[in-house]
C-alpha positions as CSV (number, residue, x, y, z in Angstrom):
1,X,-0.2,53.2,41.9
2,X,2.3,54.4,39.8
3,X,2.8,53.3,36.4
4,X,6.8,51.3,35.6
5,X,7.0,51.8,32.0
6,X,10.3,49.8,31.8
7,X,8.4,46.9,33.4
8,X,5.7,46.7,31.3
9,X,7.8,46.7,28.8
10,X,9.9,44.4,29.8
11,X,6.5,41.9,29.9
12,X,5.9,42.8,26.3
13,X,9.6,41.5,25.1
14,X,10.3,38.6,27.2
15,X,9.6,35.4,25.4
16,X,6.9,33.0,26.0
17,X,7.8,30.4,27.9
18,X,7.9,27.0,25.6
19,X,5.7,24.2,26.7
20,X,5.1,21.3,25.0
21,X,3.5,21.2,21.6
22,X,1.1,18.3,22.0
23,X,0.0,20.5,25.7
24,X,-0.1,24.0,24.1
25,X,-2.5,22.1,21.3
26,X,-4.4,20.5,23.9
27,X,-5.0,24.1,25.7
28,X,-5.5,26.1,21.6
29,X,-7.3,23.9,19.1
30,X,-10.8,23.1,18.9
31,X,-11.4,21.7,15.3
32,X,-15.1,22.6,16.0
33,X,-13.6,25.9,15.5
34,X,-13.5,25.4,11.9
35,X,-16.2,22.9,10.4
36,X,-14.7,22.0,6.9
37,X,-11.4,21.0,8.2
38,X,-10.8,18.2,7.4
39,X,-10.9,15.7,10.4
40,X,-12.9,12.8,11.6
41,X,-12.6,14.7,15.1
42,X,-14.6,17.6,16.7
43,X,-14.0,19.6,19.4
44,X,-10.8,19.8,21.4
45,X,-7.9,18.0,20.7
46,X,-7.2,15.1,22.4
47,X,-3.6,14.6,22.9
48,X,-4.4,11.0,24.5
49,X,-6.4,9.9,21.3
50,X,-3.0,8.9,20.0
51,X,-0.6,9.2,22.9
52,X,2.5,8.0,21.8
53,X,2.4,11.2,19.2
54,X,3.0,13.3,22.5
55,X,7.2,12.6,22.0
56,X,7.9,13.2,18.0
57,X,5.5,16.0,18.0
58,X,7.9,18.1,20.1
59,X,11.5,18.2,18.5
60,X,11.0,22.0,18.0
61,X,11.0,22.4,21.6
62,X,14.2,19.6,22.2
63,X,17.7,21.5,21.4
64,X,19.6,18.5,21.0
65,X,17.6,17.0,18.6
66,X,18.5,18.1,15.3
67,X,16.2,15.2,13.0
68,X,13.4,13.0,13.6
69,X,12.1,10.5,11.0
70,X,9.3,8.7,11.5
71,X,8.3,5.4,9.8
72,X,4.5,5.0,10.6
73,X,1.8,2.8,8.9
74,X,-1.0,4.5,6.6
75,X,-4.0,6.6,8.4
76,X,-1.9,6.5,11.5
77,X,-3.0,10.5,12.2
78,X,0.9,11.2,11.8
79,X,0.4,14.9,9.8
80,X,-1.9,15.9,12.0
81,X,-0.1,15.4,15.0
82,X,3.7,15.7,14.4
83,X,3.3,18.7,11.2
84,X,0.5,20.6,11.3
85,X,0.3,21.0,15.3
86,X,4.2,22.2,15.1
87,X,3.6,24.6,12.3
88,X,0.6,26.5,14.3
89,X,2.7,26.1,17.9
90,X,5.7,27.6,15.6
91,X,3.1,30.4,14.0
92,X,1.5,30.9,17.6
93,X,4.5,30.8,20.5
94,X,8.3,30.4,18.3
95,X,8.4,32.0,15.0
96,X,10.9,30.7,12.7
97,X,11.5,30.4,9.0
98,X,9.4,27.0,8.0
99,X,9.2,25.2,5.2
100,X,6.9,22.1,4.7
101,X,7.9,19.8,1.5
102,X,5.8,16.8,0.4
103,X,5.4,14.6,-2.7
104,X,3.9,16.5,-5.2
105,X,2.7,20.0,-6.6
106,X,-0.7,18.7,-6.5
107,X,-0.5,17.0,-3.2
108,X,1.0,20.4,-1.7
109,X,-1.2,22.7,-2.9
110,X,-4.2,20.8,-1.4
111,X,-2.4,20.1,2.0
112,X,-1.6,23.8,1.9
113,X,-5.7,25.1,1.2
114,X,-7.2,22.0,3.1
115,X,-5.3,21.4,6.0
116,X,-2.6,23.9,7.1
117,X,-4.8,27.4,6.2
118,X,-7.9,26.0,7.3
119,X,-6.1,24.4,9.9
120,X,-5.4,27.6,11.7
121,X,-9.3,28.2,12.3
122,X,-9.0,25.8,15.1
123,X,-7.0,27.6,17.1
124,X,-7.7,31.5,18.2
125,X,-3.9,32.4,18.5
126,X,-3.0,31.2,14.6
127,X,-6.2,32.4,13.7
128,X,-6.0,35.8,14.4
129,X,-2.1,36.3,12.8
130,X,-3.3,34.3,9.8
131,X,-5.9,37.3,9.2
132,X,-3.0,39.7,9.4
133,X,-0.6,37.3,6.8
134,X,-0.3,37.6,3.4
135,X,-1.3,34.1,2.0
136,X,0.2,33.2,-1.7
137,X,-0.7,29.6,-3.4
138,X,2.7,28.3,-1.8
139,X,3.9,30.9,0.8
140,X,2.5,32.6,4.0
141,X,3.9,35.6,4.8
142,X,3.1,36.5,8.8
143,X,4.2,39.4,10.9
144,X,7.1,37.7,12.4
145,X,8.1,34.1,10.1
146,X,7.8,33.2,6.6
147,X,6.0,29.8,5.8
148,X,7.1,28.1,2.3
149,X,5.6,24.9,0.9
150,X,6.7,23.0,-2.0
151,X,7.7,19.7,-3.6
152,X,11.2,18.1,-4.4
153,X,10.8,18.5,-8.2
154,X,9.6,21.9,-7.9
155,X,11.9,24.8,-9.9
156,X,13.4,26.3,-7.1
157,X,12.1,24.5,-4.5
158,X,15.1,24.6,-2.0
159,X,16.9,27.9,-3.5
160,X,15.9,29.8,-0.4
161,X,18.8,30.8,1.9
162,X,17.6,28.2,5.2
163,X,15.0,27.3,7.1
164,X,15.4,26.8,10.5
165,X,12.3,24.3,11.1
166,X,11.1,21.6,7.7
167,X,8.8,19.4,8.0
168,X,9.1,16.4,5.0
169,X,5.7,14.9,4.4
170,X,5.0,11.3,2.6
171,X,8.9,11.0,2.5
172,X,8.4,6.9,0.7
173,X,7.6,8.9,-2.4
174,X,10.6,11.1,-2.8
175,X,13.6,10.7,-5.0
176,X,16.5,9.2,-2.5
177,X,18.6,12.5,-2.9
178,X,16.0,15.0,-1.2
179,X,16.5,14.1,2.3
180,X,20.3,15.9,2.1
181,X,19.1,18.7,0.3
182,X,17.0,19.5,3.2
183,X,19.9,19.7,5.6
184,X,21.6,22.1,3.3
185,X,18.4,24.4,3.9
186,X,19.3,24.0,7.8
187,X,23.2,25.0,7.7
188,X,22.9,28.7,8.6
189,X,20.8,27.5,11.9
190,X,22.7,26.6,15.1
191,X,19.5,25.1,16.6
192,X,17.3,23.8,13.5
193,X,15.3,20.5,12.9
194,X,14.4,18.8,10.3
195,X,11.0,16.1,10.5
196,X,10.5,13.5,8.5
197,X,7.4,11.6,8.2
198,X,5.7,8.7,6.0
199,X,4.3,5.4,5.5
200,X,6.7,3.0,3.2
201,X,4.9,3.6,-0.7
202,X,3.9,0.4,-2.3
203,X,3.1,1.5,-5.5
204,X,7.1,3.1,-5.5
205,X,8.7,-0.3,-7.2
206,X,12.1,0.5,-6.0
207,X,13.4,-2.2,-3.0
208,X,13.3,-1.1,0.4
209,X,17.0,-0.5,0.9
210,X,16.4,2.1,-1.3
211,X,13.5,3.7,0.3
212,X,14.1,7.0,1.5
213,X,12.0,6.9,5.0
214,X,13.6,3.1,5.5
215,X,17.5,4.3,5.1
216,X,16.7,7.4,7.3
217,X,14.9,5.4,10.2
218,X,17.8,2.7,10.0
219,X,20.2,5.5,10.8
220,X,18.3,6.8,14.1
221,X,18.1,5.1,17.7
222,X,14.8,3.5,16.4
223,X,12.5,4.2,19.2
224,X,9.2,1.5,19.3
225,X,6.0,2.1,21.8
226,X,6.5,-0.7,24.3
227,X,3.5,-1.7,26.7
228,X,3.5,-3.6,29.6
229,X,2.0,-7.3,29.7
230,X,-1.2,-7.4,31.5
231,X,0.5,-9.9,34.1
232,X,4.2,-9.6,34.1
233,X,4.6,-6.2,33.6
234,X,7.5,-6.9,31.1
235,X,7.1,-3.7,28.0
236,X,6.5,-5.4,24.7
237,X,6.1,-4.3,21.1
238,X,3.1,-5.1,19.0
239,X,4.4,-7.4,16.3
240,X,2.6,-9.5,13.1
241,X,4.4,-12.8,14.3
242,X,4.3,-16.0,12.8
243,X,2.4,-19.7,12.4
244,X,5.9,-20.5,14.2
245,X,6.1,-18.1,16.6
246,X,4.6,-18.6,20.1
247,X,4.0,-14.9,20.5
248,X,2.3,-12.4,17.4
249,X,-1.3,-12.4,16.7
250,X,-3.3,-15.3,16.5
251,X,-6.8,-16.8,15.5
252,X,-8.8,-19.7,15.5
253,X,-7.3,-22.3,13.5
254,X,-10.2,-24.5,13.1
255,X,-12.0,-20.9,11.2
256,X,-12.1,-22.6,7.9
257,X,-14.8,-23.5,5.8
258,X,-15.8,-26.8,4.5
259,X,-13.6,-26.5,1.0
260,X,-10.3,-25.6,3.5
261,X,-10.4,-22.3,3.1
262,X,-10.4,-19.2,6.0
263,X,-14.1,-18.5,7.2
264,X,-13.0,-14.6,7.1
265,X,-15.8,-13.8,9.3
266,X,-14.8,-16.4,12.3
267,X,-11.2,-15.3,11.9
268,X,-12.4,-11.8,12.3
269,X,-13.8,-12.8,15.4
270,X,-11.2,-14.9,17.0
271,X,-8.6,-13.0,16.9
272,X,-6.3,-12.1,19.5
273,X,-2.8,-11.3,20.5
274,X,-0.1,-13.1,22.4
275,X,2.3,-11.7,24.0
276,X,6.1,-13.2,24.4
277,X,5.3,-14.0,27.8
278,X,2.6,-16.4,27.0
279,X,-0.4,-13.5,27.9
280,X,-3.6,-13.4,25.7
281,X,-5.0,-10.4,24.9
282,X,-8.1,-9.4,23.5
283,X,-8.8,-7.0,21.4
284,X,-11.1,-4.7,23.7
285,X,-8.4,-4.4,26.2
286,X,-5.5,-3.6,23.4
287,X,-6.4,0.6,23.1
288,X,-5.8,0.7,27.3
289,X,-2.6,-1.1,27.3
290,X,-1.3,1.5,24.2
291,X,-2.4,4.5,26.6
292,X,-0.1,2.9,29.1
293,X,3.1,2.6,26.8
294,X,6.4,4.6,26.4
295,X,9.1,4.9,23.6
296,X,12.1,3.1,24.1
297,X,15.2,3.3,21.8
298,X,16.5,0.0,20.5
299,X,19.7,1.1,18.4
300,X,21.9,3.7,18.8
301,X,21.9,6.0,15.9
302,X,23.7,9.3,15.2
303,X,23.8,12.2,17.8
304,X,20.6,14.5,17.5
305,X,18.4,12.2,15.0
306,X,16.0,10.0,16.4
307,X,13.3,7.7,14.7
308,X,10.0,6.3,15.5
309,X,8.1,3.6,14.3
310,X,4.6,2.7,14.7
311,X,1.9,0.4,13.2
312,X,-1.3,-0.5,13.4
313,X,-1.9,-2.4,16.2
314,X,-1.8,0.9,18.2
315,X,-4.0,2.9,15.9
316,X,-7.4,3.8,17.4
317,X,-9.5,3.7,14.3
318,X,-11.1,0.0,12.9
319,X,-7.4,-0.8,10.9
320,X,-6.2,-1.2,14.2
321,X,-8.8,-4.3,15.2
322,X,-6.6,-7.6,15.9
323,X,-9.3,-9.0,13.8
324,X,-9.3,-6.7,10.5
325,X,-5.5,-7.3,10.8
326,X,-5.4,-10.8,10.8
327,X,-8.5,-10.7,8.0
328,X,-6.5,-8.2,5.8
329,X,-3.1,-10.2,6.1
330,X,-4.9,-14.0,5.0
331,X,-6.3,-11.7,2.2
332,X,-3.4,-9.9,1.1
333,X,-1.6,-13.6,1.4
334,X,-3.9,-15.2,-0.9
335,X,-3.9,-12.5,-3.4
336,X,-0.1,-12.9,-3.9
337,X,3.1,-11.4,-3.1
338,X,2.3,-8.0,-4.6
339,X,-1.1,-7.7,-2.3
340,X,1.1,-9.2,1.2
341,X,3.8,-6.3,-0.1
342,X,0.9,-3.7,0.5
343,X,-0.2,-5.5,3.6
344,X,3.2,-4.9,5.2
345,X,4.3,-1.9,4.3
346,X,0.8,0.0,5.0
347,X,-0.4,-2.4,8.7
348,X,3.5,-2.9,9.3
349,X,5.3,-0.8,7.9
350,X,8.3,-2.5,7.5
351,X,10.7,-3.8,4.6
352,X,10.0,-6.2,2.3
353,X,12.5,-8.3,2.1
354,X,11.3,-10.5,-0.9
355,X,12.3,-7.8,-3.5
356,X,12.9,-10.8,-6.5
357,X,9.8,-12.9,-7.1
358,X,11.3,-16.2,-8.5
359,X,9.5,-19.1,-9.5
360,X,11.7,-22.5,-10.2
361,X,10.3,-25.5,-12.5
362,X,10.5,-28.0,-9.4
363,X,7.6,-25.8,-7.5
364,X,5.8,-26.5,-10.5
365,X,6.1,-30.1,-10.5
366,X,4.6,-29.8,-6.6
367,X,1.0,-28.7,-8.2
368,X,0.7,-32.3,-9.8
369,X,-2.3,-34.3,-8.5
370,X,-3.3,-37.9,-10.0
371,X,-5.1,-37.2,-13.6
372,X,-4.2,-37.3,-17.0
373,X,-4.1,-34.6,-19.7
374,X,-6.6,-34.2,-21.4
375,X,-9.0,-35.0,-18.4
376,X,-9.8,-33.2,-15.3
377,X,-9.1,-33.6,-11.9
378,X,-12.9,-32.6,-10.4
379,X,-14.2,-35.2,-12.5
380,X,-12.2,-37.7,-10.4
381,X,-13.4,-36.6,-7.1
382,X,-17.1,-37.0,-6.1
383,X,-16.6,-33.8,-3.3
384,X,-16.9,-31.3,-6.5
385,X,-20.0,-33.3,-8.5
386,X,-22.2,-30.1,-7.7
387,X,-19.5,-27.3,-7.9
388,X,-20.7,-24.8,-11.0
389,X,-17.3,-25.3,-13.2
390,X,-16.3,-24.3,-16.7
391,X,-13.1,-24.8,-19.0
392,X,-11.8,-21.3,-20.1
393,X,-9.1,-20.8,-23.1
394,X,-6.4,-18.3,-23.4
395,X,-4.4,-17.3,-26.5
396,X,-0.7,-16.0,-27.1
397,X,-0.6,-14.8,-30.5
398,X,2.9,-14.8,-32.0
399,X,4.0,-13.8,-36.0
400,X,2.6,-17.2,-37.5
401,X,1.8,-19.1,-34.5
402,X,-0.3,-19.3,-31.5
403,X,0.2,-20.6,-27.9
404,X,-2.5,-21.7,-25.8
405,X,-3.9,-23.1,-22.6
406,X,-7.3,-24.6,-21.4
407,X,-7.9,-24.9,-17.9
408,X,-11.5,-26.1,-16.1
409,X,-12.6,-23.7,-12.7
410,X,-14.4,-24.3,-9.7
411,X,-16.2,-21.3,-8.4
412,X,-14.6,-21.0,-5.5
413,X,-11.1,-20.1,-7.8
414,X,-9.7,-23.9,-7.8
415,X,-8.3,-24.8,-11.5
416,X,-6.6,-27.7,-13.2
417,X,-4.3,-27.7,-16.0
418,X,-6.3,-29.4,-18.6
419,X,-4.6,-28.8,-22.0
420,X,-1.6,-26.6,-23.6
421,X,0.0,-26.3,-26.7
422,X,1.0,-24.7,-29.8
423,X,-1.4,-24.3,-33.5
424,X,-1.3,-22.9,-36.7
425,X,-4.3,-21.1,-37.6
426,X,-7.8,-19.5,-36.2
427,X,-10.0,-22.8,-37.1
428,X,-7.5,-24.4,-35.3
429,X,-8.1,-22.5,-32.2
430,X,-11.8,-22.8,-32.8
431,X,-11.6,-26.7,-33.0
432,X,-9.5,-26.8,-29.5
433,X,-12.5,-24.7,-28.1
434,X,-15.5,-26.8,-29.1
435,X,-13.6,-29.8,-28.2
436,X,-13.5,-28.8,-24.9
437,X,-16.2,-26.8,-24.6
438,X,-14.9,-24.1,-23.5
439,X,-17.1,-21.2,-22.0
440,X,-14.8,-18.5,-23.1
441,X,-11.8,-17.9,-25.3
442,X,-9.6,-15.4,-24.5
443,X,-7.2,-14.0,-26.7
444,X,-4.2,-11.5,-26.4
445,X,-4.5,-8.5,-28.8
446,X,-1.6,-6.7,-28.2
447,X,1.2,-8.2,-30.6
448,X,1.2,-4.8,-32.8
449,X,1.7,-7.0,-36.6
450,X,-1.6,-8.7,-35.8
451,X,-3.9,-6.6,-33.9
452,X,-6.6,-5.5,-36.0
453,X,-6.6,-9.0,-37.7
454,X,-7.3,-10.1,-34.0
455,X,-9.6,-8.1,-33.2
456,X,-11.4,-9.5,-37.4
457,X,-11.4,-12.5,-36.0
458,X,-12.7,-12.1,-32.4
459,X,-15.7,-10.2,-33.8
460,X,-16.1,-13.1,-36.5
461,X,-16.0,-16.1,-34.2
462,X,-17.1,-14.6,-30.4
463,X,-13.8,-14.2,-28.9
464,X,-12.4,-11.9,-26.0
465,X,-9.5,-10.1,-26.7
466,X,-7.6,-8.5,-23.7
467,X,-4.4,-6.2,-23.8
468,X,-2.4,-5.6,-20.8
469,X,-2.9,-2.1,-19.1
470,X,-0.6,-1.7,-16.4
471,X,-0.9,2.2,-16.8
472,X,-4.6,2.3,-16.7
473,X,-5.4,0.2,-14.6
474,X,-3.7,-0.6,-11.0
475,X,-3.8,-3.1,-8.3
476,X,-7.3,-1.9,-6.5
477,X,-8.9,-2.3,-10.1
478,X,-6.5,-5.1,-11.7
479,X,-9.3,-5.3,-14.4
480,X,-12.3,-3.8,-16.3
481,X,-14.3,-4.0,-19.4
482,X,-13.6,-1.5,-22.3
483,X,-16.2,-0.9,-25.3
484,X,-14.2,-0.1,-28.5
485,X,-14.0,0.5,-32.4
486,X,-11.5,-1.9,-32.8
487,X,-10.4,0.3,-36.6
488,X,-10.3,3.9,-34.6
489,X,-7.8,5.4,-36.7
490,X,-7.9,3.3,-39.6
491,X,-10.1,3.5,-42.9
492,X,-12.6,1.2,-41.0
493,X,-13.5,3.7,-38.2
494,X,-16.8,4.5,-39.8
495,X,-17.9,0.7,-40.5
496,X,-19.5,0.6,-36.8
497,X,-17.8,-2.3,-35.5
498,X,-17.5,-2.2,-31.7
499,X,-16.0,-4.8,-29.3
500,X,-15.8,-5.4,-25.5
501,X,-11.9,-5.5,-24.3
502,X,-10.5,-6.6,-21.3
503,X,-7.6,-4.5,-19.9
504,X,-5.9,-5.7,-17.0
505,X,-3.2,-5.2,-15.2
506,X,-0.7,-8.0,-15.7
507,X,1.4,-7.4,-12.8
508,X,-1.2,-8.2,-10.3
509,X,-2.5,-11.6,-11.8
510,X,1.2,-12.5,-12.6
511,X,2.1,-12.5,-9.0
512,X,-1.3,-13.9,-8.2
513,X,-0.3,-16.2,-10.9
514,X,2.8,-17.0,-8.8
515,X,1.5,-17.7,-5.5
516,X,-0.5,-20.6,-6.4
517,X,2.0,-22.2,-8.4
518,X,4.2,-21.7,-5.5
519,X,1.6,-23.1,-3.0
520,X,0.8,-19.7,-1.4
521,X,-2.7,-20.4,-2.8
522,X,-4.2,-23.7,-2.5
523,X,-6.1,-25.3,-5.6
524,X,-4.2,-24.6,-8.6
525,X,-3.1,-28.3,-10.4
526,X,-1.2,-29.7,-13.1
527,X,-1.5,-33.1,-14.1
528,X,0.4,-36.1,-13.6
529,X,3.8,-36.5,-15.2
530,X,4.0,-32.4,-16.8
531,X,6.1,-31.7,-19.8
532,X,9.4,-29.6,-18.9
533,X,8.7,-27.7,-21.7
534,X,5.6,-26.1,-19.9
535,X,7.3,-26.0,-16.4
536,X,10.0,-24.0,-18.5
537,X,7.8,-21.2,-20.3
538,X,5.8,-20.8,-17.4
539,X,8.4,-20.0,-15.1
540,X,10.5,-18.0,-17.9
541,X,9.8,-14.8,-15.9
542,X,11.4,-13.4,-12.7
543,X,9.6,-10.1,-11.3
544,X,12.3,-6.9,-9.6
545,X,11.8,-3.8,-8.3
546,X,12.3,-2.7,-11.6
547,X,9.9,-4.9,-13.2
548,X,9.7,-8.4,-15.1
549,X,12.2,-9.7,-17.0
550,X,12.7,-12.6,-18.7
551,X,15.0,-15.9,-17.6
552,X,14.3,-17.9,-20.4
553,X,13.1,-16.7,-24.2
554,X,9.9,-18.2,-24.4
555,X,7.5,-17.2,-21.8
556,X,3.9,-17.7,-24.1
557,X,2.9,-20.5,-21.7
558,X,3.4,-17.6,-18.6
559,X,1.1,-15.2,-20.4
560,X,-1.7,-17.8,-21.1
561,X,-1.6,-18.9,-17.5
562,X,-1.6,-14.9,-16.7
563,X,-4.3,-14.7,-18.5
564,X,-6.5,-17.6,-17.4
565,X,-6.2,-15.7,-13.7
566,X,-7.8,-12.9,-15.6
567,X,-10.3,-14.9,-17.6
568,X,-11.5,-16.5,-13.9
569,X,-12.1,-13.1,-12.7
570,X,-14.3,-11.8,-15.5
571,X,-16.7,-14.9,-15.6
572,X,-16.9,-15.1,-11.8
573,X,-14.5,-18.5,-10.7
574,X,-12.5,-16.3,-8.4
575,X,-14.0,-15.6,-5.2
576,X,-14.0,-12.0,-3.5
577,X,-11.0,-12.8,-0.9
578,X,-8.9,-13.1,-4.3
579,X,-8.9,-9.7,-5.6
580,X,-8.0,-6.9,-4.4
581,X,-11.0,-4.2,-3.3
582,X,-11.5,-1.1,-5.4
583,X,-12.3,0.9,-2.4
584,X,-10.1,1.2,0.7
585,X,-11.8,2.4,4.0
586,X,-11.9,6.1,4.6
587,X,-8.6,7.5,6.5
588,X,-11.2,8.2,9.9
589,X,-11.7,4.7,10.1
């Protein structure tokens, strides 16, 4: 047989024929391949597992489709899916210039080691051309492509000439200006794309309108995953609902507890979808209908630049439980309007729309129940004779004055207003105290003329002092405990004086602060007949994107009733649903 060098070489040069990405992965990685990757999965990959990744992971293969942006709940296995199984089908079967950009230097650098080196131990064909690169701290140099990573406020982070394939990672954290710098990597490419990816950032205080990944996705077709209803066939999208919608999800409305309140653990239980033609479905059947769904636009954006959007009804991991959703949203609900903020941008992922948290005097007046000042309202009702309760006192120091409030608890986290005014002096304070026996006194040490005489007189009569901590503390740990030497610094550091201070985070029992005087939160009363003054101070505050501000001047009534959120949670009168948990569930869940 004679030997056609011309045709064998003509094998060697012609280009591999481009299949899909999510069916070239399916056929190449094995994440047993490389044990300390990190991924809840082993063995092959399982393009099914999440099915409705199958479309966005494959824009590199789609010539008319220049951008994709994808708006996608937390943990929803987006990276892993539509990033780093493009980047080792683009290092395997279509090399390019690529760059990869995501929030941070530190973020990067780990995504780079952790995920995208060891990443191309999974598959034989990027493992063996990764032996043969040249791999810096941010750059891979192969054979045949160069691979950059790097972060929007990186020096020189888009100088490069172009890129004909970027992938933009945890795009919610990004200033608003990146997303068009990336297109001006793309210009010398006839046939580039461009992938954006993230879950909305609740801890980025900015309103959704200015959200990066929200104004991108509202300027694509906006493509949702619609299934078909068990019985009518009709394609529907997994949606929160509402108490006044007849289609959403839905639990047992009789899954309260004695006191009124949700019996978590039956709502968990009960819960169930229905759809908007009247089906129920439960939650065992809800991963089968997701395998049998498709993405359908719903607007019509610009040419080439689609979006997707997903949440976590379709996720395969425990988020995804009708159950865990509903539990998580009555939680977040309770908690207040930063906590349901959280809830919807990381289950949903949609806007939030309440972007100015107002509270007006007449909502106020709404909390009043029938008892006087000066009394209180459990005393009055024989339902809360056996309750454990205690009356707690919190302190506004100002320049010559002080502001207080003392209100009684229920275990439990139900409060009434019991007394609140204005004194001259420490024994002053001490005599409102014993009066009313209070448990605790809480006292606010952060007005800077009188701190270390507040912290003399905390240590002389037994009082707490707290001082807001908004950058060392957050949401998930909205307070701790915090041994000091009150006279660090001072010519009194060596006298051995020590204290125990709260910090907390005041914009998290501000806004819990909120929802119950708003109703959001059953249980929080004022008495009969309420002075204007108080309903004034304590709604002196409105909360922005930018942070609180003030309506009114005086807000010391507002920062006593903050505080008597925080002095409930340190002595144990709020219950476990109101706080937000210090630790989240792991992303494989």
């Amino acid at each position: 047989m004679r030997f056609n060098l011309a045709s064998f070489c003509g094998k060697l040069l012609r280009p591999v024929k481009a299949v899909p990405v999510w069916e070239w992965a399916r056929s190449n990685i094995n994440f047993a391949l490389a044990p300390s990757y990190e991924t809840p999965l082993r063995g092959p990959y399982d393009p099914e597992f999440c099915p409705f990744w199958k479309e966005p992971s494959d824009v590199m293969n789609q010539p008319d489709i220049s951008e994709v942006w994808i708006l996608k709940c937390s943990r929803a296995g987006g990276s892993e899916n539509c990033i780093l199984n493009p980047i080792r089908y683009a290092v395997a079967r279509s090399p390019c210039p690529l760059l990869y950009v995501s929030a941070d230097q530190k973020s990067v650098e780990r995504f780079m080691e952790s995920r995208i080196k060891d990443g191309f131990r999974c598959s034989s064909e990027t493992a063996s051309k990764f032996r043969r690169a040249r791999a810096l701290e941010h750059e891979i140099y192969f054979e045949d492509m160069d691979l950059i990573v790097t972060w929007p406020k990186a020096k020189g982070a888009f100088k490069q000439s172009g890129y004909k394939l970027i992938f933009g990672d945890e795009v919610s954290t990004w200033p608003s200006y990146s997303a068009d710098m990336l297109r001006k990597r793309t210009d010398t490419y006839s046939f580039s794309h461009i992938v954006g990816i993230s879950s909305p950032d609740p801890q980025n205080k900015r309103a959704s309108t200015d959200d990066p990944i929200f104004v991108e996705f509202d300027d694509t077709d906006k493509r949702y995953w619609f299934v078909p209803d068990p019985k009518t066939g009709k394609p529907f999208r997994f949606e929160m609902g509402g108490a006044d919608t007849p289609h959403g999800l839905k639990w047992d409305r009789k899954a309260r507890k004695e006191d009124g309140e949700w019996d978590m653990d039956l709502v968990q239980k009960s819960a169930f979808y229905v759809t908007p033609d009247g089906t129920r479905i439960d939650n065992g059947d809800r991963l089968s209908l997701v395998a049998q769904g498709k993405w359908v636009a719903t607007a019509v954006g610009r040419t080439g630049k689609r979006g997707y959007h997903i949440n976590s009804f379709y996720m395969p991991f425990k988020s995804g439980d009708f159950g865990r959703i509903a539990v998580a949203f009555l939680t977040a609900k309770k908690r207040g309007p930063e906590a349901l903020r959280i809830f919807i941008y990381e289950y949903l992922a949609e806007p939030w729309t309440q972007d100015v948290e107002r509270i007006y005097d007449d909502q106020v007046s709404l909390r009043c129940v029938e008892y006087l000042k000066g009394q209180s309202y459990f005393d009055l009702h024989a339902d809360y004779k056996d309750t454990p309760r205690a009356r707690l006192m919190t302190v506004d120091v100002q320049k010559d004055h002080f502001w207080y409030v003392v209100r009684e608890w229920c275990v439990g986290g139900k409060s009434c207003l019991v007394e609140w005014g204005m004194c001259g002096s420490w024994d002053q304070l001490d005599d409102i105290a014993t009066r009313h026996k209070a448990e605790a006194v809480v006292v606010d040490s952060g007005y800077g003329e009188r701190t270390t005489e507040t912290y003399d007189e905390c240590i002389r009569r037994r009082l707490n002092p707290a001082k807001g901590d908004d950058r060392g503390s957050s949401p998930e740990l909205p307070w701790r405990k915090s041994q000091i030497n009150p006279y660090e610094g001072t010519r009194r550091a060596h006298d051995g004086a020590s204290i125990s201070l709260l910090l907390w985070h005041t914009d998290t029992f501000k806004l819990m602060l909120l929802a119950r005087m708003r109703g959001d939160v059953p249980g929080w009363y004022v008495y009969r007949g309420i002075e204007r003054d108080y309903k004034l101070q304590v709604t002196a505050e409105e909360r922005t994107p930018k942070g609180w501000i003030k309506r009114r001047r005086d807000n010391h009534l507002l920062d006593c009733e903050a505080m008597q959120m925080l002095a409930a949670a340190a002595y144990g009168y709020l219950s476990k649903w109101d706080l937000p948990e210090a630790k989240k569930e792991s992303p494989s869940e």
